[in-house]
VOFI-546383 format. One record per residue: z, x, y of N, C-alpha, C, CB in turn. Coordinates in pm, whole numbers, plus 50000, padded with zeros to 5 digits. Glycine has a CB too. Layout:
<sites>
ZXYZXYZXYZXY...
</sites>
This chain:
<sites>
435567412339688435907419239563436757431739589434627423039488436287437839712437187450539720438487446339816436277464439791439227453439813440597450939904440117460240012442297455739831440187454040131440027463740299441017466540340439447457640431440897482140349442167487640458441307490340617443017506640387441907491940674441947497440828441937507140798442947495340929441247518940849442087534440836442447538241048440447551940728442007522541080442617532241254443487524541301441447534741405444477516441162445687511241189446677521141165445927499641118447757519441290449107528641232449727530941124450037526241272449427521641059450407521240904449597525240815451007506340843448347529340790446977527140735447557537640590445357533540857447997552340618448567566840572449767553940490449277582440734450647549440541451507543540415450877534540308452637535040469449717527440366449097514940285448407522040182448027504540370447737532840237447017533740108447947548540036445037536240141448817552740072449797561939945449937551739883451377570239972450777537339937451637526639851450347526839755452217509239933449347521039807448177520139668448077524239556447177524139678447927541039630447417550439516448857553939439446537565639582449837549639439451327552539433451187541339283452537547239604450797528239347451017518539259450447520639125450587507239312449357526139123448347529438995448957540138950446737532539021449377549239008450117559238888451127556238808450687570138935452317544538871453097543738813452747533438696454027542338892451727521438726451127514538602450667526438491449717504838653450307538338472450607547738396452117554138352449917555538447453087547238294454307545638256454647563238205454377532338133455147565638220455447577538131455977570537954456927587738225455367577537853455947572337722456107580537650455327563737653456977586337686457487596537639458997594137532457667604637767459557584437593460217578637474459447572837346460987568137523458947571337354457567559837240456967575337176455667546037375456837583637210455987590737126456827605737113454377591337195457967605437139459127614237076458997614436970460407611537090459757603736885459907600336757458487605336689460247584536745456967600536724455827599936614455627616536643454227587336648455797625036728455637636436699456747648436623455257639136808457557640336626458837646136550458457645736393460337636236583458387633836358457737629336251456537637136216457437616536269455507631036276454447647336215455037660436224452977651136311455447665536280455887677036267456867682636167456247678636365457697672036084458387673036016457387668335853459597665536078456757659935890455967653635741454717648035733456667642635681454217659435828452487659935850451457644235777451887677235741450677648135713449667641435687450637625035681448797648335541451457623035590453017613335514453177606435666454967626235441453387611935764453467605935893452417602835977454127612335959451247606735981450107606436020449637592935931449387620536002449597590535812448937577735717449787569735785449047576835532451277567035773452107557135856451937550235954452897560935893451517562036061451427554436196450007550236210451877563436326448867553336151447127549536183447637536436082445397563736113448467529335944448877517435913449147506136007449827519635852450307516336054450967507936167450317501236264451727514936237449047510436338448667505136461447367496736408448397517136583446647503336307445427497236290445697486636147444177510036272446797488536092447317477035977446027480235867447347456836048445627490235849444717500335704445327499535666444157513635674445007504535514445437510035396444507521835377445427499935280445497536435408444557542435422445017557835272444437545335612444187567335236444497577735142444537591635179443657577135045445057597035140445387610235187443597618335239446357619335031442927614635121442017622835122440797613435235441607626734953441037607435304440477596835400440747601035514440957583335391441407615435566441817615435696440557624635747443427621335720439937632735687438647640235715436977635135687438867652035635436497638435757434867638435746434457648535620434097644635905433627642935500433157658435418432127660135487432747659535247431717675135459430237680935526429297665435492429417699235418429627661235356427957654435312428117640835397427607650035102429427631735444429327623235569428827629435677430537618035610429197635935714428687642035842427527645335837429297652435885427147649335767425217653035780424767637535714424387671235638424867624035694424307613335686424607609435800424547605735588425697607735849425667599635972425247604136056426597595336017424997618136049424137626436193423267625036168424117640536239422587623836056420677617036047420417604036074419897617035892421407596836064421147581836101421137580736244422237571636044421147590136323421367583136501419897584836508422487593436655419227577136605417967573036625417517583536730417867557836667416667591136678415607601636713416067604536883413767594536687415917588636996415507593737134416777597137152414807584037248418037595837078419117594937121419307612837095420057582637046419337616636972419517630336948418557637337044419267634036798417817637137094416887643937200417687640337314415247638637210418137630037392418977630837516420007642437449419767614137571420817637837358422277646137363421707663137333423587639337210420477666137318419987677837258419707680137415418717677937125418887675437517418967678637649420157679337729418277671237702421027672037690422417675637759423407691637697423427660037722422947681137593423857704937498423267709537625422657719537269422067713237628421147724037690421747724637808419577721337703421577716137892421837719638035423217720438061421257709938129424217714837969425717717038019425897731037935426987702637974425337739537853425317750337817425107761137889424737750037747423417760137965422937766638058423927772238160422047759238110424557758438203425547760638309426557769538333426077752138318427087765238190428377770338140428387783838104428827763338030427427785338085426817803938076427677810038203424607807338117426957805438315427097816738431428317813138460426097817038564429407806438394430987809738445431597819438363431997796938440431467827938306432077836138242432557845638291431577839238169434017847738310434177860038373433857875538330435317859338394433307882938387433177896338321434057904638349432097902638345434567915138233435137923038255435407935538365434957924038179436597940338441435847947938534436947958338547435337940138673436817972238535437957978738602437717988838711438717985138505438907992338768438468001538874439768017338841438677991039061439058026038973440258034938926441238038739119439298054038821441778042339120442308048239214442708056139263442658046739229443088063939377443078072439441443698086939343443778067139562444318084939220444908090139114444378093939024445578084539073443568080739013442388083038880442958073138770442308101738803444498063738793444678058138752443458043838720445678059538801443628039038593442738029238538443558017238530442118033238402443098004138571443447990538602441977982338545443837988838783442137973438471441617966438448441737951038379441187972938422440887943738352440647927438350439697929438180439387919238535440517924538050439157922737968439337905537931439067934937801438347899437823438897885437815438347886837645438117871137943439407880037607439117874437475439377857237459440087882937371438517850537359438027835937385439827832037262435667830537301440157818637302441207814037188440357817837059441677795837192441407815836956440847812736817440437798336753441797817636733441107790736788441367776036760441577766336861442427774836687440757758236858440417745736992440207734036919438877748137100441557719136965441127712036887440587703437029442157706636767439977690637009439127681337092439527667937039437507683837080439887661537127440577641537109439157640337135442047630437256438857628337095437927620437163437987606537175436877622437116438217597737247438827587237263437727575137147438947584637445438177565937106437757557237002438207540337009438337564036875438657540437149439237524437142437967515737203440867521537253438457513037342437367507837368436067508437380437497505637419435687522537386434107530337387434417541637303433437536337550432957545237262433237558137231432477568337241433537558737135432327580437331431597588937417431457601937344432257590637554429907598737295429447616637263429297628637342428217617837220429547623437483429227628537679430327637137639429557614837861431737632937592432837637337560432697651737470433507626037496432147645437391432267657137284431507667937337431707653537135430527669637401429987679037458430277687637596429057674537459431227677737684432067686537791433357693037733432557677237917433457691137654435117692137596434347705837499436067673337478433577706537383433297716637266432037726937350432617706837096431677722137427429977734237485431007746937587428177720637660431897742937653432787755237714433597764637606433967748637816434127754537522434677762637402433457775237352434997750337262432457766137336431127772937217431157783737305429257764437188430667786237413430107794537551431277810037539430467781837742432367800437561433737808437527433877821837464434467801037441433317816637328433157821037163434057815637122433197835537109434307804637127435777802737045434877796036855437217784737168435547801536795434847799436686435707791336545434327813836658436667786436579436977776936500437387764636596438027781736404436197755436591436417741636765436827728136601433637734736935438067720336564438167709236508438057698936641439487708936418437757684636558437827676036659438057660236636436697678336724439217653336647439557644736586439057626936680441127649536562438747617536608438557606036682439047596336603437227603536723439267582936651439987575036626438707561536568441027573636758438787567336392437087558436315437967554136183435167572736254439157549436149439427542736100439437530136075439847545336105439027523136031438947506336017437357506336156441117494736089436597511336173435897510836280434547518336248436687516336393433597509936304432217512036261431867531736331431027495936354431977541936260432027553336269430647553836369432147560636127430627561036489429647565036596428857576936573430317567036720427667572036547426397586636496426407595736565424807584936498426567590936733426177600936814427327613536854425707593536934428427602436834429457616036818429557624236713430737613036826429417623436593429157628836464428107640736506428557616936353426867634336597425577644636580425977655136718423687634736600426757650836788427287659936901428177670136856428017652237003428867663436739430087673736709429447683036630431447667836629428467681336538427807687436456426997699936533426997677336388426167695436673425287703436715426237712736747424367698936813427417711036813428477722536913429127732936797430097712537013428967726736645428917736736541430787735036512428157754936606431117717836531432707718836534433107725136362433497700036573433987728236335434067727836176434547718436097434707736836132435807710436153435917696936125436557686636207436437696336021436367676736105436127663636219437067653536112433997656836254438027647236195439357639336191439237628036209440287642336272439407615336138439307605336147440437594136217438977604736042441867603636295442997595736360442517599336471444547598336335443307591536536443627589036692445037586336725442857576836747445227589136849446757581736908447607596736936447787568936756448797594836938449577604036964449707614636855450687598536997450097610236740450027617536591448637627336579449917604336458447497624736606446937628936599447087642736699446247620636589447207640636846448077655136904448697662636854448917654636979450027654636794450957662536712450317671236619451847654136638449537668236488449557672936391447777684436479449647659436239447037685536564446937692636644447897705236667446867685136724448657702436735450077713536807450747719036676451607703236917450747707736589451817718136452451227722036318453247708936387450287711136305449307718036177449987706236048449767740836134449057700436001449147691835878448607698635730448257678735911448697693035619448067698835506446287695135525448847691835357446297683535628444907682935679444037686735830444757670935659445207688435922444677690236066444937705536061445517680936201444267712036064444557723436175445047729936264444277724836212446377734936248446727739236400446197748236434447937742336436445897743136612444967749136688445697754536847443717737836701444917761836901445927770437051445957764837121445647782237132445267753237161444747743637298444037732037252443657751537405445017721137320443937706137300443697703337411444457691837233442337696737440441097695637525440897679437519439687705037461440577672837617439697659637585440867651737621438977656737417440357637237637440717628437736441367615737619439247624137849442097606637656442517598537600443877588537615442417604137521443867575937563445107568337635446097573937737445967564137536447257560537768448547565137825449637575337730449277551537863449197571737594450037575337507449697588437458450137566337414448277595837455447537600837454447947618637523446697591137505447967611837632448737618437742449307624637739449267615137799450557608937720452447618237717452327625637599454217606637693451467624937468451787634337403451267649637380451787629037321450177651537452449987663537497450557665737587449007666737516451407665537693452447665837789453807671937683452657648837866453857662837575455437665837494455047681537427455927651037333453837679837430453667693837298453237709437412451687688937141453197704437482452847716837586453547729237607452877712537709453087740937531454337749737539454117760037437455757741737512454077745337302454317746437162452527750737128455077729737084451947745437249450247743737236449317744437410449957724437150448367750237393448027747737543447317735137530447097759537620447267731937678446417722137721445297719137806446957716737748444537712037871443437713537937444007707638063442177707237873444477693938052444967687838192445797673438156443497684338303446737671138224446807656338195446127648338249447817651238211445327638738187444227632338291444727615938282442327635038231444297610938380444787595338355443237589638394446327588238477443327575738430442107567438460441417571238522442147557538504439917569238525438657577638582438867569438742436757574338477438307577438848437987574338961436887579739072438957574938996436037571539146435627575739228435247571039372435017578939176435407579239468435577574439611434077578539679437017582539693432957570039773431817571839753432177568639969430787560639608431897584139996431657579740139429947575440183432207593140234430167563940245428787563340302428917556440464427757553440191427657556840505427217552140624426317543040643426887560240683425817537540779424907524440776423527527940726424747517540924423007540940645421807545540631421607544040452421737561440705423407542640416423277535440292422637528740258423897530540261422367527140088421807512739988422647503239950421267515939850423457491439983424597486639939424627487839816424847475139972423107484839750423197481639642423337492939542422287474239626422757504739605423347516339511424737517739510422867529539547425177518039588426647519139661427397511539521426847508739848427347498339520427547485639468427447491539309426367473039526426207493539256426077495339127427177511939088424207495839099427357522939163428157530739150429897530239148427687536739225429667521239241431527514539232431547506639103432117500939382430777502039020431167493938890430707503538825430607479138851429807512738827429917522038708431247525738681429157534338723431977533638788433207532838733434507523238696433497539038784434217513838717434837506138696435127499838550434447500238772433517500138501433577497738393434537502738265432587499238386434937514838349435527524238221436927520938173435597540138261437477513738258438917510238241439417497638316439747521738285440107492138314440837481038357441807491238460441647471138221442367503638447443017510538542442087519838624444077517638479440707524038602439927530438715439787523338830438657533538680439207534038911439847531739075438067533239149441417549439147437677522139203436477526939267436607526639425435287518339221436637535339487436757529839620435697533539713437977533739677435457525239853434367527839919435027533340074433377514039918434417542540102434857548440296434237545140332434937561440374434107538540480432767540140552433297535240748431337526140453432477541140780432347537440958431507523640993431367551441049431227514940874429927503840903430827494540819427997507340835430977485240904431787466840864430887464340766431737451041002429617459840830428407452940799428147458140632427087457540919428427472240616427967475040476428697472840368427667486740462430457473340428431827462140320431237452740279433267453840395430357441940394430547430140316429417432140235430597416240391428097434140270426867439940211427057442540023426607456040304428197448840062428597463539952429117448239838430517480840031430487446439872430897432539835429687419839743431307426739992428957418639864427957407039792427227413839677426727400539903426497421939689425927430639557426647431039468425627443839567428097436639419429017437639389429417425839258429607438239507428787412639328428867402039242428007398539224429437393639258426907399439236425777394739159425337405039042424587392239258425507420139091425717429138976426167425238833426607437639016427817425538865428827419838783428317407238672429907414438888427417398238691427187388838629426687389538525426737382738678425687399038534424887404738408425597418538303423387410638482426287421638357427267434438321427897431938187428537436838434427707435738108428597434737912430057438237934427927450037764430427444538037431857447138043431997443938183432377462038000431787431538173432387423738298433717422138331432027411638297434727423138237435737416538238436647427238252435887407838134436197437438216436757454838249436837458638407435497467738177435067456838399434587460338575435447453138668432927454738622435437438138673436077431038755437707433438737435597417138734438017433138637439787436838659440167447738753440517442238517439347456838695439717465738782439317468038926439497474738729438107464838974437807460939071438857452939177436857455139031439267446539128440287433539194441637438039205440397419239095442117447739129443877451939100443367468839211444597455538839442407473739176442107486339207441217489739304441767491639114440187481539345438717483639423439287481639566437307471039379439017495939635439327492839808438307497039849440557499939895437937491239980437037494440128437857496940209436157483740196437507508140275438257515540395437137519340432439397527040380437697514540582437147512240713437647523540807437547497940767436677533540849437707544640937435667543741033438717567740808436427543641157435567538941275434327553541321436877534641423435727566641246434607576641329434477587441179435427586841520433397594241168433277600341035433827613741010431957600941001434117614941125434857629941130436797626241067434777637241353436907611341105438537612541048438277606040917439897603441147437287605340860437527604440679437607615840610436367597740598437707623940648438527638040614439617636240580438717647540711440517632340623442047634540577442627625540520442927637040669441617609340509441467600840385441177608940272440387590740398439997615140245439467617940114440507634240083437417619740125441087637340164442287654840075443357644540041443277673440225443797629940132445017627940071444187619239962446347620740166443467611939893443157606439799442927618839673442017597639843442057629539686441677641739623441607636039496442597654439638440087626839502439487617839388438837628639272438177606639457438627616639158438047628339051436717633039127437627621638877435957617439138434817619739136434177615939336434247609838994433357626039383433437621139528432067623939549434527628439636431807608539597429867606439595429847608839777429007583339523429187614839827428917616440009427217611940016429197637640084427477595940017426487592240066425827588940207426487585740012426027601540292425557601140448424687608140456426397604840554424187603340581422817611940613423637629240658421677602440785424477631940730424637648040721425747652340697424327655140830426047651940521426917657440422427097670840388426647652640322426277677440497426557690440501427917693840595425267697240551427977693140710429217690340791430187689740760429317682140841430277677540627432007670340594432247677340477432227651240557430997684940399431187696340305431867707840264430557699740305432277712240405432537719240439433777724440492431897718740473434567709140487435727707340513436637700740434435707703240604435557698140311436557687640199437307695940134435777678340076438487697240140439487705940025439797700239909440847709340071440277681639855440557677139762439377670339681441517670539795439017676439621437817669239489437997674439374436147671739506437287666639286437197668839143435657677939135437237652339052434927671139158433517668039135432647663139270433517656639024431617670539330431297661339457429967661839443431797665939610429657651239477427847646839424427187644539585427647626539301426267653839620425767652239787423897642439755425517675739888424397636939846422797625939880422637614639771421057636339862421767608739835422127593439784420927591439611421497578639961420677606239564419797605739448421017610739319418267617439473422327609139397422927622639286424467613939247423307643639395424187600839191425337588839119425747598339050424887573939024427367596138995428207600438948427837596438804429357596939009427067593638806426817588038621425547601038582425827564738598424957605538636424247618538622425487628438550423637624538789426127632138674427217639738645427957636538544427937640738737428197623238467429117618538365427917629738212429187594438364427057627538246426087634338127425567645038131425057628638097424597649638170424007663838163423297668938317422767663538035423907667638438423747677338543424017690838510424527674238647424997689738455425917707038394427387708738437425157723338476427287705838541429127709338520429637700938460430127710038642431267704238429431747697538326432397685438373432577705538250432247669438307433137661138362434467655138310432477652638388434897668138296436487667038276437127672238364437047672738164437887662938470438457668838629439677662938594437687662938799440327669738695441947663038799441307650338834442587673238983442607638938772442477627738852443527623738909442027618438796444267613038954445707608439035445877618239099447077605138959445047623639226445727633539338445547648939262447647629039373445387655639114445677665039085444387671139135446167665738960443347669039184442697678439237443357687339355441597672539273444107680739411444407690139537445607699739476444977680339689445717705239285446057720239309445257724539148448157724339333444227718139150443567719139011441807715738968444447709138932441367721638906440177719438866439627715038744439737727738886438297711838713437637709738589437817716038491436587710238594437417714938349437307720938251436077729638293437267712438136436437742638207435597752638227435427763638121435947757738340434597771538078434097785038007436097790037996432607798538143436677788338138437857800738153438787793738124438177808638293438737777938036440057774138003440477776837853440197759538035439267783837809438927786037668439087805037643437137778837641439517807337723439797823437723440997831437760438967828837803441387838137698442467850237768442307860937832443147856037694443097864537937442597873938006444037880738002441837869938145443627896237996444157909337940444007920738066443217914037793445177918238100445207933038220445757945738112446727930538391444887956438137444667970138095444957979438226443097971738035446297992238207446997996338271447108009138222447927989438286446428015538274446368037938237446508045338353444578046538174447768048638342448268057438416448298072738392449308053438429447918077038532447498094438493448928101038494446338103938632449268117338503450318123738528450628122838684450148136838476449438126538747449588124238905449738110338968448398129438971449178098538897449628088038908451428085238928449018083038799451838088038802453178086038762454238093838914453368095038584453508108438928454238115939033454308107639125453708128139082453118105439220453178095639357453538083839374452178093639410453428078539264454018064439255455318062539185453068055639187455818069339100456848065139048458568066439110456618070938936458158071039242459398068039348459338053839411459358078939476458838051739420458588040139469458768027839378457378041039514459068031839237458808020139142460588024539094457118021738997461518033939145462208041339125462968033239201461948053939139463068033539327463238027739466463728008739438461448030539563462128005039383462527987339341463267983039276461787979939285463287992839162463687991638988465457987639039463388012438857465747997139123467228004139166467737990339266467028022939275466937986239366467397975739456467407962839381466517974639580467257964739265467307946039168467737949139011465207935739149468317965939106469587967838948469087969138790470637951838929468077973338813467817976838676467087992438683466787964438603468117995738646468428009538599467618013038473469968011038568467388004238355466878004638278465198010338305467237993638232464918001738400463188003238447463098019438524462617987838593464208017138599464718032238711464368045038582467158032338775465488043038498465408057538455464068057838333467118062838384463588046738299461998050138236461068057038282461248040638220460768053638423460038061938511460648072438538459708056638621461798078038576462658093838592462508100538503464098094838602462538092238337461768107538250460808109538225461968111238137459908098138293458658108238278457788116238382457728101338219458978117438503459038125538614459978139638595459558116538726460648137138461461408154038476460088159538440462948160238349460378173438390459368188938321459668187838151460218209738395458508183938174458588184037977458818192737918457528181837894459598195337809459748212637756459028214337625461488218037721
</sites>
């Protein structure tokens, strides 16, 4: 089921870039394709927004159909079944908890002058949240994406999903509700970004969109970037699970199709120094699969995407896992302290063989919105600080200005701006 590389063949460094090369580019850029639908919203908001949710989902849909009222939203949040609102009520909690202690605090200092320098932060105003609606649809989402905002203070969080023509999901309703969103959008797709970034007679424009979603999805928070912040471009979920002969195949096995399941383009791959546990890993692999509801997901991708790599000594899967710099990176060896210590490219890294990446998909606490395709190695998760501004504060004394302002006199002058030069010179003459 999985494809085997060598990693102590010579060519091993080209085989698997070509790999990981190949899957990015099956992520097309479409950026031609979703020019036009954001032009369009932007020019004739809601009028273009009804058009294209026609188009793709072939509705008939009404102006006043593009929002949730308070009184939907509080029925369908009473209808999700009791154990379920208690998990997502334990997850708020602990991805909250978490999210607490990232906050940066304010801090200033003074200097030898008495001059004052400082750091304050204020949270955005407006945060909108995608939440994907095609093939699944994840309340996990709504709560990594809106609980950093909440934490933040950001206090106006909208959040749009794609529940047109489609049996509307309680649990996202009761997630969006608990994080205190204010409203909730019934499109999806690119348009829905757009009218995000520019503001409809029904969407909200907001400072930053957050949350995960298609190829198309993507390019169009990519097109609007600028006009709007963003969180990350993310593409297909992945995760790379080092282990050794002290492994469970079968945990091993059931963790490589967890992710798998999620896409026909996720990437599960396995490292290891033990033959014996490829094939091991492999046989589980399919007997798993048989019973699986999204078999046909798991296995595609598995088969176009699923590798075993074979590297003989454990000290050189190091420079496998910085050039892969996976979302998600499971270290299932007995002493994962060692290789800990040296991993530079991750998203997310889960140590010992009790701590599956599907924990982490829900309520461990950190957030599971990472760099995927290689972007970990110059980027991180969603966090408390993607939801904030930070404000350098600059008070300069009289004696400040004296000792230093030759020197700023000096720079100003060697890159020709005279302008900056003589700002500082008058407020070095004698005041009269």
């Amino acid at each position: 089921m999985l494809k085997k590389l060598n990693g102590n063949q010579k060519n091993f460094q080209k085989k698997l870039e070509s790999i990981l090369n190949a899957r990015k580019l099956v992520q097309k850029n479409k950026s031609n394709i979703i020019k036009p639908i954001i032009k369009n919203v932007k020019k004739n908001g809601d009028k273009a927004i009804i058009r294209y949710e026609k188009k793709f989902s072939s509705l008939k849909i009404k102006k006043d159909n593009l929002k949730f009222s308070q009184k939907e939203i509080n029925k369908i949040a009473s209808s999700l079944d009791s154990s379920l609102k208690k998990s997502i009520d334990l997850a708020f909690k602990r991805i909250k908890d978490f999210h607490i202690k990232q906050k940066n605090l304010p801090f200033k200092i003074k200097d030898r002058y008495k001059n004052e320098l400082s750091y304050t932060y204020s949270p955005i105003d407006r945060a909108g949240v995608y939440v994907p609606g095609g093939t699944a649809s994840y309340p996990s989402t709504v709560l990594m994406n809106c609980v950093p905002a909440v934490v933040a203070g950001v206090k106006n969080i909208f959040l749009t999903t794609p529940t047109l023509g489609r049996d509307v999901n309680p649990a996202i309703i009761y997630a969006a509700k608990k994080c205190g969103v204010k409203e909730i959008y019934k499109t999806g797709g690119a348009q829905s970004i757009a009218a995000f970034a520019y503001g409809t007679k029904t969407f909200k424009k907001v400072d930053k969109i957050v949350g995960p979603g298609n190829a198309f999805v993507a390019a169009a928070k990519k097109e609007v970037f600028g006009d709007v912040g963003i969180d990350m471009i993310a593409g297909p979920s992945e995760v790379s699970i080092v282990a050794d002969k002290y492994a469970n195949p079968d945990w091993i096995a059931s963790d490589l199709i967890a992710q798998a399941e999620h896409d026909v383009y996720a990437q599960s791959i396995l490292i290891t120094n033990n033959l014996n546990l490829i094939k091991k890993v492999n046989i589980s692999i399919k007997k798993q699969l048989k019973n699986l509801p999204k078999k046909k997901i798991a296995s595609q991708s598995l088969k176009n995407y699923g590798l075993a790599i074979y590297i003989k000594k454990l000290s050189d899967i190091l420079d496998t896992i910085n050039t892969i710099a996976p979302e998600h990176l499971e270290l299932y060896i007995k002493d994962y302290k060692k290789m800990l210590t040296k991993i530079k490219n991750a998203g997310s890294i889960f140590l010992g063989k009790y701590s599956p990446e599907a924990i982490g998909d829900y309520l461990a606490g950190p957030n599971h919105v990472l760099p995927t395709s290689g972007s970990a190695r110059f980027s991180s998760g969603l966090s408390v600080n993607d939801f904030l501004k930070r404000h350098s504060l600059i008070k300069i004394t009289k004696t400040g200005i004296e000792r230093l302002g030759s020197s700023v006199i000096n720079l100003a002058q060697y890159e020709n701006l005279d302008g900056h030069a003589n700002s500082v010179k008058i407020r070095l003459k004698k005041e009269k």
